[in-house]
Backbone as a chain_set.jsonl record, in Angstrom:
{"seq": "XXXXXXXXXXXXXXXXXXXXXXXXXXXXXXXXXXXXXXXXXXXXXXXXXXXXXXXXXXXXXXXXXXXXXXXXXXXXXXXXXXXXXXXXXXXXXXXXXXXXXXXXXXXXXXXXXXXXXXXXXXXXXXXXXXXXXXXXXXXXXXXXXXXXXXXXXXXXXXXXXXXXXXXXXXXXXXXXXXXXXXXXXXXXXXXXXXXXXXXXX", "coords": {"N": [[18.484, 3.208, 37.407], [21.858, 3.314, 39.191], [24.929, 3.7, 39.192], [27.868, 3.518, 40.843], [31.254, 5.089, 40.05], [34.004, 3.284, 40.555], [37.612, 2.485, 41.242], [39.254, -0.545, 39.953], [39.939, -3.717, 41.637], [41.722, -6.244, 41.527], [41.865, -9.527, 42.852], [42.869, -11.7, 42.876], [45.41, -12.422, 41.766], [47.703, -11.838, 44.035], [46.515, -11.532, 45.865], [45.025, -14.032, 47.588], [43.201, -14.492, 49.358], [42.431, -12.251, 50.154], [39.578, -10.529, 50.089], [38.302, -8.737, 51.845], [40.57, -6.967, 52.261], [41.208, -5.903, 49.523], [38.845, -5.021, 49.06], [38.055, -3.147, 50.57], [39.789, -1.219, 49.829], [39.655, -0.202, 47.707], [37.508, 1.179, 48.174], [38.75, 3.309, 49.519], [40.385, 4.271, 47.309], [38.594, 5.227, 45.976], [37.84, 7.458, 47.379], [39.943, 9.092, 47.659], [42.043, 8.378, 49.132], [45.677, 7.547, 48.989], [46.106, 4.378, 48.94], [47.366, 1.247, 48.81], [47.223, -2.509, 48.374], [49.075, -3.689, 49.524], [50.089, -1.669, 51.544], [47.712, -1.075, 53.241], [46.94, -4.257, 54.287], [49.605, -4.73, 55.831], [50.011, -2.153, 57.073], [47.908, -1.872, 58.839], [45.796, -3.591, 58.984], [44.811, -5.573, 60.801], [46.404, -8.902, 62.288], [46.255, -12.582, 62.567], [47.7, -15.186, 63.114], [46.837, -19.011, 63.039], [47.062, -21.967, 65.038], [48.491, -25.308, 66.416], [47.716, -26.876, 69.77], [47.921, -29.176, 71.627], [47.043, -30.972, 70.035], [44.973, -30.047, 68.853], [42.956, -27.913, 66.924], [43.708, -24.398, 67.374], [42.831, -20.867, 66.798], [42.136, -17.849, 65.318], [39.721, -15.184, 66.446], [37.675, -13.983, 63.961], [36.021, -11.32, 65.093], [38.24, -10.214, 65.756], [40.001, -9.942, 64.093], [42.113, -10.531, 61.323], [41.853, -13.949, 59.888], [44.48, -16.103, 59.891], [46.673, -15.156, 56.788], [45.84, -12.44, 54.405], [47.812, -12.985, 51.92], [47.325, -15.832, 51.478], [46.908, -19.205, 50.364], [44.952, -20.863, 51.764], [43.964, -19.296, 54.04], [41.209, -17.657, 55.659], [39.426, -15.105, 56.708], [37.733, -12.624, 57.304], [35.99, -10.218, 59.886], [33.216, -7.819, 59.805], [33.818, -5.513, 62.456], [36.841, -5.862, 61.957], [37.668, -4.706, 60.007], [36.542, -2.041, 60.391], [37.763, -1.091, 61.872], [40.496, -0.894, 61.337], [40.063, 1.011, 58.943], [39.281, 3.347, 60.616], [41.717, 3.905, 61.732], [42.597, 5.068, 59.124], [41.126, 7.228, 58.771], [41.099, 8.878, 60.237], [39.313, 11.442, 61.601], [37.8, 11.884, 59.484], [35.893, 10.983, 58.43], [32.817, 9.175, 59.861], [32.953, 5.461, 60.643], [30.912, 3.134, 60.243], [29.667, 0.279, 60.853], [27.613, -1.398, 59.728], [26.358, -3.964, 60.17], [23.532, -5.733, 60.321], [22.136, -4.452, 58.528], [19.625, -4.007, 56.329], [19.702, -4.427, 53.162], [18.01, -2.956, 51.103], [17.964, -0.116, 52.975], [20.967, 0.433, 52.986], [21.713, 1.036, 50.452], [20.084, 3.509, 50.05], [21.212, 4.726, 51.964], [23.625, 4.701, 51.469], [24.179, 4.143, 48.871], [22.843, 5.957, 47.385], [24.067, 8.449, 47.935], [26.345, 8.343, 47.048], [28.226, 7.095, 47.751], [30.084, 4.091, 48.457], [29.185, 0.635, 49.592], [30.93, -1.379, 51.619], [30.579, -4.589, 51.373], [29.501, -8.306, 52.851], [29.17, -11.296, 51.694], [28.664, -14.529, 49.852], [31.086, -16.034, 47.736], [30.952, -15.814, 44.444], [28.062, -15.408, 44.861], [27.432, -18.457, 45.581], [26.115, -21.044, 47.407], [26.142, -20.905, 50.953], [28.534, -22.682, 53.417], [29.241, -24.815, 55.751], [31.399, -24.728, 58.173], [35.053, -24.986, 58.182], [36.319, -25.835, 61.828], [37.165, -24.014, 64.628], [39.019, -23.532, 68.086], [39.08, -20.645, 69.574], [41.403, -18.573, 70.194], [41.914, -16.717, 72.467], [40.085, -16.753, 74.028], [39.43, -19.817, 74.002], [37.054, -21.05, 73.297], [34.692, -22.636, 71.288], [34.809, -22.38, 67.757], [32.708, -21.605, 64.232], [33.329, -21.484, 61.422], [31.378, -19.942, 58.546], [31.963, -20.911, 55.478], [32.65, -20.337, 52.01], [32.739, -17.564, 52.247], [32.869, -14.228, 51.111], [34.023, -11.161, 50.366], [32.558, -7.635, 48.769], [32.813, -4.994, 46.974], [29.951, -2.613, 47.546], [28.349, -1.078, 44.852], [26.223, -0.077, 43.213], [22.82, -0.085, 41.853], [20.109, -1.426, 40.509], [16.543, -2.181, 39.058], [15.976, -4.713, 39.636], [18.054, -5.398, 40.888], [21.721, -5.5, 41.825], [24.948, -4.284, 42.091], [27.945, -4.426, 41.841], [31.604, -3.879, 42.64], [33.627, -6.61, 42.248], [36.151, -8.186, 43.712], [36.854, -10.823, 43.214], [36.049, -11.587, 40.65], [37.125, -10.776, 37.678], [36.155, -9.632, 35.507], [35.746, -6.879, 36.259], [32.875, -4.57, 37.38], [30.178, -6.183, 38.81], [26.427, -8.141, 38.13], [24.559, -9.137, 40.384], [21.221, -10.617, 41.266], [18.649, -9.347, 43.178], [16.797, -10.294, 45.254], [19.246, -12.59, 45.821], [21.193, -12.048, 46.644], [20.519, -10.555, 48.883], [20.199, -13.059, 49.811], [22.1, -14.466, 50.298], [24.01, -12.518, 51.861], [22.611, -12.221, 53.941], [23.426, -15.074, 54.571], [26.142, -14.389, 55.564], [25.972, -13.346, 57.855], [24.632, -10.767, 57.363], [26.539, -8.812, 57.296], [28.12, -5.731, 56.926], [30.27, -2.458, 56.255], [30.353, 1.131, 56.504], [31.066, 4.59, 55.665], [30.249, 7.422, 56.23], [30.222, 11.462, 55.88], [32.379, 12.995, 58.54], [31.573, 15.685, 58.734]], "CA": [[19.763, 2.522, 37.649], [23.586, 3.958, 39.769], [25.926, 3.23, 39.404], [29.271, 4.7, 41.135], [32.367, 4.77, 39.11], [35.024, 3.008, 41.646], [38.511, 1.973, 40.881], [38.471, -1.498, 40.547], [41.37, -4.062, 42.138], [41.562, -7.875, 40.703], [42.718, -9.967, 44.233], [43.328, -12.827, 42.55], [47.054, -12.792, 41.701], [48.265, -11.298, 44.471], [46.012, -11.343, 47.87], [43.611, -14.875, 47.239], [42.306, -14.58, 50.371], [42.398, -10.658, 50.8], [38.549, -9.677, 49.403], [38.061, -7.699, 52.081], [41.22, -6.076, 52.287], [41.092, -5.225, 48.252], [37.471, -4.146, 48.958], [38.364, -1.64, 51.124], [41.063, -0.125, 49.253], [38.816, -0.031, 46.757], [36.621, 2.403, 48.52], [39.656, 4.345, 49.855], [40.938, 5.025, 46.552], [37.951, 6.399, 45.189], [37.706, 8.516, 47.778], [41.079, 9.547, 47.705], [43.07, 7.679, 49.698], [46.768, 6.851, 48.509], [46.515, 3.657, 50.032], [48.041, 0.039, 48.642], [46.245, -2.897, 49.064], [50.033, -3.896, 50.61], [50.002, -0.652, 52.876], [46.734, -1.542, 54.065], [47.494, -5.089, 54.892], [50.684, -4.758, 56.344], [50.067, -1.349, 58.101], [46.129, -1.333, 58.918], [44.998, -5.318, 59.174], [45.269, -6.673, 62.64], [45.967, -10.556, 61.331], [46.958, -13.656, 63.713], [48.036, -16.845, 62.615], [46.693, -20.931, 63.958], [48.59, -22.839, 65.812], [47.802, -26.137, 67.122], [47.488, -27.19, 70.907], [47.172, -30.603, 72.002], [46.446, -31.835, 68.836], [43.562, -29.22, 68.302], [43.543, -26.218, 66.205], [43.095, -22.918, 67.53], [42.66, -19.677, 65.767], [41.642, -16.357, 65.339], [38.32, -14.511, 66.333], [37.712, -13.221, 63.115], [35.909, -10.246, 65.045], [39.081, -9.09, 66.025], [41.407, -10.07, 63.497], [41.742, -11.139, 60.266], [42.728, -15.545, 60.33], [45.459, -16.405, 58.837], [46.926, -14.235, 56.271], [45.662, -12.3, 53.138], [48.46, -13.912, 51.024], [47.543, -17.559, 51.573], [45.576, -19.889, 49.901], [44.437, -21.669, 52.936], [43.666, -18.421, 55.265], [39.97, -17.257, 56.076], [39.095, -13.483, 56.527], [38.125, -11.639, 59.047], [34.618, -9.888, 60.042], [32.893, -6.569, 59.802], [34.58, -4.765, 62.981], [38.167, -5.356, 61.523], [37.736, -3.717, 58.933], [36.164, -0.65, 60.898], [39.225, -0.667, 63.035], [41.672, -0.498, 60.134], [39.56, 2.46, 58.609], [39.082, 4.546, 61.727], [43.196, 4.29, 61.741], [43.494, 5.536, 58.321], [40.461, 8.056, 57.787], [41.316, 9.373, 61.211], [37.936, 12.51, 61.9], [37.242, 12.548, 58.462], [34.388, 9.947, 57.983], [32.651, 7.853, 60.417], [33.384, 4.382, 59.988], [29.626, 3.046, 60.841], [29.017, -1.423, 61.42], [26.24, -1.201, 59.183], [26.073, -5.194, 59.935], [22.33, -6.51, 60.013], [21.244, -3.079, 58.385], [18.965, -4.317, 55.21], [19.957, -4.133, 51.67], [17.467, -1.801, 51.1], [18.54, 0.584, 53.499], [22.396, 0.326, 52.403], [21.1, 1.466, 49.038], [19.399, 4.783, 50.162], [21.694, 5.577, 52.756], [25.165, 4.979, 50.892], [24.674, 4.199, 46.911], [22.381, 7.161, 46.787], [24.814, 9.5, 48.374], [27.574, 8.21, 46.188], [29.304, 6.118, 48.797], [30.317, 2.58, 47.999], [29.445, 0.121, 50.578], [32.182, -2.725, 52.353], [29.257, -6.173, 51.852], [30.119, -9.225, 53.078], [28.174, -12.288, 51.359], [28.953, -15.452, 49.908], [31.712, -16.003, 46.913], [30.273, -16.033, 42.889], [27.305, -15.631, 45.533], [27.695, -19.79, 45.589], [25.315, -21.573, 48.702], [27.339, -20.718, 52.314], [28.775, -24.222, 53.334], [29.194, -24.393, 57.836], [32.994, -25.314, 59.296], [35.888, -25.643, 59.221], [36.047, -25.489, 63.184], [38.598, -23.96, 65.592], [38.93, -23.042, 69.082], [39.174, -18.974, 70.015], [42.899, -18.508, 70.496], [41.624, -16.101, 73.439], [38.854, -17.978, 74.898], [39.718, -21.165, 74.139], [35.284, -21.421, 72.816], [34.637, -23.235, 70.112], [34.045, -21.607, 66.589], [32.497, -22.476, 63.401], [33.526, -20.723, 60.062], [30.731, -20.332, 57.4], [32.861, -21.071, 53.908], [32.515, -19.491, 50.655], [32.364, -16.443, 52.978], [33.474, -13.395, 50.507], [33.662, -9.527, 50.706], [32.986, -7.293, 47.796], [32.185, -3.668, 47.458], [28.645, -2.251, 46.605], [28.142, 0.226, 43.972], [24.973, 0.754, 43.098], [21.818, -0.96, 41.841], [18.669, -1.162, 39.756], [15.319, -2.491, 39.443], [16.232, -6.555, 39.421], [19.336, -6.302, 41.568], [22.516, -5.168, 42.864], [26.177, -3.795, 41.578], [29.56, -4.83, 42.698], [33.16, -4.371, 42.234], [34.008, -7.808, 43.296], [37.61, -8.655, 43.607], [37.565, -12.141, 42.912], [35.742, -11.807, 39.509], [38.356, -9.46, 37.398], [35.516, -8.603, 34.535], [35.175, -5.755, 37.321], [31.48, -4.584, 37.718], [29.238, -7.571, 38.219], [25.093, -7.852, 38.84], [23.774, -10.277, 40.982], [19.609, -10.285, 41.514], [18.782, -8.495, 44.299], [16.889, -11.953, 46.083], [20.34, -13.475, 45.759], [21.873, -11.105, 47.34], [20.257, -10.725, 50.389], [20.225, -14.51, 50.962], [23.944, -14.598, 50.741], [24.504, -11.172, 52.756], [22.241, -13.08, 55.334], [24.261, -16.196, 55.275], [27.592, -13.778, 56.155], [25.337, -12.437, 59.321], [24.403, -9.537, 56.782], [27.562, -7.46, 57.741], [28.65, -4.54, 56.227], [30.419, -1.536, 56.397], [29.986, 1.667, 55.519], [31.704, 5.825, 55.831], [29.97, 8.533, 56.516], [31.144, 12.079, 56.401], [32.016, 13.298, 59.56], [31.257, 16.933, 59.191]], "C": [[20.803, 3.521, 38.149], [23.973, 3.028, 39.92], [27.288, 3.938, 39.427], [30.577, 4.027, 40.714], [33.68, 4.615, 40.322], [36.623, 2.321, 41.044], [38.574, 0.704, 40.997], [40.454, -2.482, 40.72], [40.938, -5.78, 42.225], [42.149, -8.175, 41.962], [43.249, -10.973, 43.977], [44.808, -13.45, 42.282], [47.842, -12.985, 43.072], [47.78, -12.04, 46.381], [44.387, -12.659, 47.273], [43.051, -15.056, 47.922], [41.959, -13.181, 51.045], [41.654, -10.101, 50.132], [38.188, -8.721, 50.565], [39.386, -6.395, 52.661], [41.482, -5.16, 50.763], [39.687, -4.502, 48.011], [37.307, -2.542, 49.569], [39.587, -0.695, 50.632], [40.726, 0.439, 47.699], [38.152, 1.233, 47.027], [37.522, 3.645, 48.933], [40.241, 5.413, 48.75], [40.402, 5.778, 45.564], [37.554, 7.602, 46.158], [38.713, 9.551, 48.266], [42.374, 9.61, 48.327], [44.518, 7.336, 48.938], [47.21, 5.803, 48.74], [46.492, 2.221, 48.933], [47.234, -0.827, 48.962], [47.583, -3.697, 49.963], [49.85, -3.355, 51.692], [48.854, -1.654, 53.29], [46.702, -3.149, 55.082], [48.242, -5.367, 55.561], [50.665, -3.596, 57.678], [48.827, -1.145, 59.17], [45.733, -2.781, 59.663], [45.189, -5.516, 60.82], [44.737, -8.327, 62.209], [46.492, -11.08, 63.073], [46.584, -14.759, 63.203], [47.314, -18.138, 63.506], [47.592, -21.384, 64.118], [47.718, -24.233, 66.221], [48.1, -26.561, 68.434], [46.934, -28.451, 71.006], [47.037, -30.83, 70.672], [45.355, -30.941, 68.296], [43.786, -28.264, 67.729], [42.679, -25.123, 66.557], [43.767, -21.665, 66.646], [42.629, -18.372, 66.515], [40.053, -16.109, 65.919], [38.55, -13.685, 65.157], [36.806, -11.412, 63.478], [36.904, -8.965, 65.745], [40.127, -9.157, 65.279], [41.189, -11.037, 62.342], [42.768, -12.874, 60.442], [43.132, -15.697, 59.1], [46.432, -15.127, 57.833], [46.375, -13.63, 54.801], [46.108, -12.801, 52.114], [48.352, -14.871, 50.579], [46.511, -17.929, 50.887], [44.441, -20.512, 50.966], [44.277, -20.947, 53.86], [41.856, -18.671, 54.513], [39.428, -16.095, 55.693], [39.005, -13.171, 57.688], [36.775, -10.952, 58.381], [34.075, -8.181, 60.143], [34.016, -5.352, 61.005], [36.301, -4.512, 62.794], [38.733, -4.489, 60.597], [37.448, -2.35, 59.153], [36.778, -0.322, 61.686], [40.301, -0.069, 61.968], [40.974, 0.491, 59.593], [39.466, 3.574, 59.031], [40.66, 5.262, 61.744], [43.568, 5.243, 60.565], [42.675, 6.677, 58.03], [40.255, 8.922, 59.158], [39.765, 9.951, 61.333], [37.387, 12.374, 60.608], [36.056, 12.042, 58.328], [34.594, 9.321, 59.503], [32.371, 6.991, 60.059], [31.892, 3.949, 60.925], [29.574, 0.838, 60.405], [28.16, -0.929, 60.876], [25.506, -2.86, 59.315], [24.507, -5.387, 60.667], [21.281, -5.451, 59.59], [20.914, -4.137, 56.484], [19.246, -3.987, 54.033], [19.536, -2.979, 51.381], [17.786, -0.198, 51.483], [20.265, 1.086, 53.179], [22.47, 1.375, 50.932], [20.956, 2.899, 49.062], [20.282, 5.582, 51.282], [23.177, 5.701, 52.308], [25.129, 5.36, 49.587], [24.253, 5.721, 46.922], [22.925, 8.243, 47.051], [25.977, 9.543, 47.632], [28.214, 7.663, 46.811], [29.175, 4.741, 48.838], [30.352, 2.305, 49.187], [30.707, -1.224, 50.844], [30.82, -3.594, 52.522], [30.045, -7.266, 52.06], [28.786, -10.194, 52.562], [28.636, -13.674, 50.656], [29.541, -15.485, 47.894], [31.146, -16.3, 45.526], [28.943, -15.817, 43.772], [26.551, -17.552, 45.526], [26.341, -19.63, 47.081], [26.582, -21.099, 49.866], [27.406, -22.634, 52.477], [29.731, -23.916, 55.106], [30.764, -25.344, 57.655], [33.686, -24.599, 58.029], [35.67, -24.864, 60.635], [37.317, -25.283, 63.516], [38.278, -23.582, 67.372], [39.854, -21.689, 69.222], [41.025, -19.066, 70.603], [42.779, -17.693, 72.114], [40.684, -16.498, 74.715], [39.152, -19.225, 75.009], [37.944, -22.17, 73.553], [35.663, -21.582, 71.547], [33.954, -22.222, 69.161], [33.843, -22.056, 65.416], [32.159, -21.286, 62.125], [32.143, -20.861, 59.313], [31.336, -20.118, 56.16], [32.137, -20.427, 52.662], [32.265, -17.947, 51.266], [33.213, -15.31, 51.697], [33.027, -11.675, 51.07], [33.822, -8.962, 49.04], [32.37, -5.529, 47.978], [31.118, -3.301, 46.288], [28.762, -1.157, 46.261], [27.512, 0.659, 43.574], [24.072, -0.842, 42.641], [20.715, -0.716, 40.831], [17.331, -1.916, 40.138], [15.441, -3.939, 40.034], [17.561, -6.345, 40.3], [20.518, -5.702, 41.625], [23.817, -4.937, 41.942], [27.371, -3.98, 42.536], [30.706, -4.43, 42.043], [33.381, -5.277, 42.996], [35.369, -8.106, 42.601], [38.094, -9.722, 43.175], [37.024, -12.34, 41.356], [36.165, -10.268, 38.224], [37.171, -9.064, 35.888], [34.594, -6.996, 35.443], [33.561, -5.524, 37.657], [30.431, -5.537, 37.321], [27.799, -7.446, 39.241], [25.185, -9.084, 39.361], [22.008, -9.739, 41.503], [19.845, -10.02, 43.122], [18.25, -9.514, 45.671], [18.169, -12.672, 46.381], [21.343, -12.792, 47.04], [21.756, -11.136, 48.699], [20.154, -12.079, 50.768], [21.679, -14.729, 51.335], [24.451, -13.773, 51.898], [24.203, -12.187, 54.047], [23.018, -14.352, 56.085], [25.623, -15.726, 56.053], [26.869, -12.82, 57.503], [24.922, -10.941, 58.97], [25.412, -8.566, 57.456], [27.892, -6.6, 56.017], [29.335, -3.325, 56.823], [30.461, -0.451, 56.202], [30.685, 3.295, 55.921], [30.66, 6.764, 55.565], [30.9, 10.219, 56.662], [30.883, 12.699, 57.924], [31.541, 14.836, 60.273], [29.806, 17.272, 58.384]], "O": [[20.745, 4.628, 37.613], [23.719, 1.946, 40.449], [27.786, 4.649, 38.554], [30.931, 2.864, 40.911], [34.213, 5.582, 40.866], [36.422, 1.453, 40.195], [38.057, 0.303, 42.04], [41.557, -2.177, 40.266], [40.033, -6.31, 42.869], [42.932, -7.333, 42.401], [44.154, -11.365, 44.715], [45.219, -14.587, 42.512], [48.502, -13.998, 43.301], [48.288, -12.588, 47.36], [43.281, -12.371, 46.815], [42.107, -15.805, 47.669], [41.395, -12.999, 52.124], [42.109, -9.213, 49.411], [37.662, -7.698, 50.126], [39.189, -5.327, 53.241], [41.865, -3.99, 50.781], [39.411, -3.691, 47.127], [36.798, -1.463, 49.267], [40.076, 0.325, 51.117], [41.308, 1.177, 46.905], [38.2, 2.205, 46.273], [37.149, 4.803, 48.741], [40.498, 6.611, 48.871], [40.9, 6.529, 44.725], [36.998, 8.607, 45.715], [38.508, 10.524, 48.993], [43.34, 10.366, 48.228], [44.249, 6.597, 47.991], [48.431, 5.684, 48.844], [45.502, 2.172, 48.203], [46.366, -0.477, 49.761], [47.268, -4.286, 50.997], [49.54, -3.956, 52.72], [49.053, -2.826, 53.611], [46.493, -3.175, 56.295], [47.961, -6.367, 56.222], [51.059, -3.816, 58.824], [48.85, -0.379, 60.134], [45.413, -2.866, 60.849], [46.096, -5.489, 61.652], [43.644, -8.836, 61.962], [46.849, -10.512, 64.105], [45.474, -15.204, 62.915], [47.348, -18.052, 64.734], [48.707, -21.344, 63.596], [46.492, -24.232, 66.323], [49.315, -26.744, 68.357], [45.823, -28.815, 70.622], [45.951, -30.287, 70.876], [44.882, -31.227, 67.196], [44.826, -27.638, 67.935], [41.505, -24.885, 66.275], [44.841, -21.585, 66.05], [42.91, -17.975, 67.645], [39.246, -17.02, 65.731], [39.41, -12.803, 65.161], [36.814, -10.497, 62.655], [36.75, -7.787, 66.067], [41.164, -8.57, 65.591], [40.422, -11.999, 62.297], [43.9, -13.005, 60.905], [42.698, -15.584, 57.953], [46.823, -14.156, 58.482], [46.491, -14.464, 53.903], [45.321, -13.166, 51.24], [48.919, -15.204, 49.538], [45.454, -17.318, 50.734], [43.224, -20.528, 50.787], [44.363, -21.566, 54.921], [41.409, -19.323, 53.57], [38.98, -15.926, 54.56], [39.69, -13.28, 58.705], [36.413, -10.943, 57.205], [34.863, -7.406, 60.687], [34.804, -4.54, 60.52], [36.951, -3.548, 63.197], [39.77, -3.843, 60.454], [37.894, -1.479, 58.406], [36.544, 0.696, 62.336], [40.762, 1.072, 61.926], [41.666, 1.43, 59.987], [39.504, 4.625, 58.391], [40.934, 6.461, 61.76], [44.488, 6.055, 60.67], [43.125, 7.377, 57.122], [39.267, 9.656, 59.199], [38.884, 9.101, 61.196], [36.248, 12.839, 60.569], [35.121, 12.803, 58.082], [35.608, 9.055, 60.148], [31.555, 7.015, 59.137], [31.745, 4.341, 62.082], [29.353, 0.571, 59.223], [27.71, 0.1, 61.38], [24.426, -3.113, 58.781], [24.533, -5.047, 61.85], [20.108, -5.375, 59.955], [21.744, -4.699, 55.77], [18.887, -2.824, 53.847], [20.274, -1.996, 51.331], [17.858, 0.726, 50.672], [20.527, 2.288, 53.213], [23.272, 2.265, 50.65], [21.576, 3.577, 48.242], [20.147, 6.786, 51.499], [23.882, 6.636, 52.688], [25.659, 6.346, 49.073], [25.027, 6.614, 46.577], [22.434, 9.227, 46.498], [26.622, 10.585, 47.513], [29.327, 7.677, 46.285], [28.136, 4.234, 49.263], [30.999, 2.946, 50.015], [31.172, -1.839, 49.884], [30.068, -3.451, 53.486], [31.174, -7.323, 51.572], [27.629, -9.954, 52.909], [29.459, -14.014, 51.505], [28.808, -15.134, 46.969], [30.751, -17.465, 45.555], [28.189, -16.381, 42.979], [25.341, -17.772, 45.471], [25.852, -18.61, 47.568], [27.768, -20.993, 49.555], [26.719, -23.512, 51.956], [30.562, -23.06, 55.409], [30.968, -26.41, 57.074], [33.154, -23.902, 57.165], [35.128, -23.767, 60.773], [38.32, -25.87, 63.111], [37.107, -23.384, 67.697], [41.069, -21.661, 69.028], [41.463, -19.806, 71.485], [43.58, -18.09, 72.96], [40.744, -16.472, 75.944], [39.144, -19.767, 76.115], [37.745, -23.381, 73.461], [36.525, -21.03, 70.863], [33.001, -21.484, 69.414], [34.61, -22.969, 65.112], [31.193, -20.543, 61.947], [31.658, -21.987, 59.431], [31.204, -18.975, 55.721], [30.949, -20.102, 52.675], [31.534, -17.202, 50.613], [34.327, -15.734, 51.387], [32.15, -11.221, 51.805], [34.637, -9.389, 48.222], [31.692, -5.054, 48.888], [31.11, -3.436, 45.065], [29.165, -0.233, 46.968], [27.673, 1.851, 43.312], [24.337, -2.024, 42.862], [20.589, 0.433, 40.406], [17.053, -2.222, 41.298], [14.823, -4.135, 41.08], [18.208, -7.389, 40.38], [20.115, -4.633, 41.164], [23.699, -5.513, 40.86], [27.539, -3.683, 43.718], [30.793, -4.648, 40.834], [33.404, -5.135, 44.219], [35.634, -8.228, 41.405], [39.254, -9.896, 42.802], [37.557, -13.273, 40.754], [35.609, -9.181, 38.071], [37.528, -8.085, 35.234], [33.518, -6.413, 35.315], [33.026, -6.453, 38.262], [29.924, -5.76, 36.222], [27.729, -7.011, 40.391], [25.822, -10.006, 38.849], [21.743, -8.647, 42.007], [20.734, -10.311, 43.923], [18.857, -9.619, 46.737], [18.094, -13.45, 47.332], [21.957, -13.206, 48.024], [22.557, -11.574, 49.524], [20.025, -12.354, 51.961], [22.206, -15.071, 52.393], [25.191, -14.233, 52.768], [24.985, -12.73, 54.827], [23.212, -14.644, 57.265], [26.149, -16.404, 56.937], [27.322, -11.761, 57.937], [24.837, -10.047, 59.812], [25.019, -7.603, 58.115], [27.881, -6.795, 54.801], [28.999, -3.091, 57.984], [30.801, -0.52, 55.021], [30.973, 3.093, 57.101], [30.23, 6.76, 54.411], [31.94, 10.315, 57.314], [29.789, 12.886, 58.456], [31.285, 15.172, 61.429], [29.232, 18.345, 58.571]]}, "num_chains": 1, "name": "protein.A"}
């Protein structure tokens, strides 16, 4: 069994739609970041609000921007590369910020936990079933898009024989297992993204 000792950050009061902005500030501040999960949101996020057109509602691409806002009850999130944009900004040369998205559980495991580096997972909330829409049209494109719901972010910390370690933000008894089958079906339903830091020297 590892498991890496991470600061842990409840999202629930504060940011009910900001798990992957409390996930990543999570990882920042064990690695020594001074960073807020305000700062980060406010200075780091690249968000953009819906609007409606014609009667229709267009949005965000969540792979360039987080929809809606962290604050809200009724926002979204936002997808692996936003989060590796807002990191690159704040961890400047020091680490590379590496899209680890459709890299295998397995792999995640041996190439982060075991180094001591908490991964950024994206997978599906209490790990609940994924559930397809709500729909919008691309604020940029104008192409149709189709949310998968209960979408969550939490950060991985290590693991054992049966299954998997989290600080997950939305469940405040901080470090929680989920079986390691479970896991990867959920990861899979969120397009198995992840993210993950490397150092860069």
């Amino acid at each position: 069994m590892k498991i890496i000792n991470v600061p842990y950050i409840d999202q629930s009061t504060l940011y009910p739609t900001g798990c992957e902005s409390v996930s990543t500030v999570m990882l920042l501040q064990y690695l020594g970041y001074p960073c807020s999960v305000d700062e980060f949101i406010n200075h780091y996020l690249a968000k953009q609000a819906f609007e409606m057109r014609g009667g229709e509602l267009y949005g965000p691409d969540p792979d360039r921007f987080f929809c809606g806002s962290p604050y809200t009850d009724d926002s979204f999130g936002c997808y692996a590369p936003v989060i590796c944009n807002a990191l690159q900004k704040i961890t400047g040369g020091r680490y590379l910020v590496c899209n680890e998205t459709g890299t295998p559980v397995e792999m995640l495991l041996h190439e982060y936990i075991d180094h001591d580096m908490p991964v950024i997972f994206w997978a599906c909330i209490d790990m609940r079933e994924p559930v397809t829409g709500p729909s919008w049209r691309l604020l940029d494109s104008g192409e149709p898009f189709t949310w998968i719901s209960n979408e969550h972010c939490l950060l991985l910390v290590g693991y054992d024989d049966e299954g998997c370690y989290f600080n997950d933000p939305y469940n405040n008894n901080g470090v929680i297992h989920y079986p390691r089958e479970l896991v990867e079906k959920r990861h899979l339903a969120q397009y198995q993204m992840a993210v993950g830091l490397k150092p860069a020297h």
